[in-house]
N, C-alpha and C positions, 0 to 999 in steps of 0.2 A: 392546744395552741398557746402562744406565748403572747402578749401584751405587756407594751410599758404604759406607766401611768407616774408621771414624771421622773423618768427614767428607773423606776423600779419594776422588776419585771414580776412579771407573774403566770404562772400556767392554768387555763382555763380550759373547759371542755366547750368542743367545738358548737356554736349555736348559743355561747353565752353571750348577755346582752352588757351595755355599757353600766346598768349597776348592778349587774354581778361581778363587774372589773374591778367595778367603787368597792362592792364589800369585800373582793378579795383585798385591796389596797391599805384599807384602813383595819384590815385584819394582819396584814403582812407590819404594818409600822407599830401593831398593838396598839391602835387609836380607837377612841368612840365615833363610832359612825355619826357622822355629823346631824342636828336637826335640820339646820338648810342645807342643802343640797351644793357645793360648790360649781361654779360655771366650769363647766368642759369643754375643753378646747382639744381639735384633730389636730394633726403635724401643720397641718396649713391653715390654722387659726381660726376655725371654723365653728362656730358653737353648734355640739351637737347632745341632741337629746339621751336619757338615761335609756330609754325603751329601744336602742340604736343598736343594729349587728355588728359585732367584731371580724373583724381578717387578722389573721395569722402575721406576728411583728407589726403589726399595729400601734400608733403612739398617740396617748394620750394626755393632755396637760391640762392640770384642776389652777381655778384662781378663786381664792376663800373670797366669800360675800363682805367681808371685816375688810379687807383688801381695795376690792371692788368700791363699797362706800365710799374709801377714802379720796380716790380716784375722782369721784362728780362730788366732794364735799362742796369743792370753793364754788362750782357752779350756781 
């Protein structure tokens, strides 16, 4: 089955979970797997968990913790 993970695609076997999405993703950009875990977000902005089923075209969008921080600093 195919999944985006912001907007990179990638083909996974059927019954993979969202961080086997993750590891194909940061394996596709030739990146070190992150130690914190970046917030995942579904097409409809939804935070959902790593342990989560995929569907077939599927999209998902990561937002880095470094990010996120900066977002509630001034609060």
């Amino acid at each position: 089955m195919t999944i985006f993970i912001n907007n990179t695609g990638l083909n996974l076997y059927t019954g993979a979970t969202v961080l086997d999405a993750l590891r194909a993703y940061y394996r596709e950009l030739q990146s070190d797997f992150p130690e914190k875990l970046p917030t995942i977000l579904d097409s409809f902005g939804n935070e959902i968990e790593t342990d989560g089923s995929l569907i077939h075209l599927q999209r998902l969008y990561t937002i880095d913790f470094e990010y996120n921080e900066k977002l509630f600093e001034n609060d």
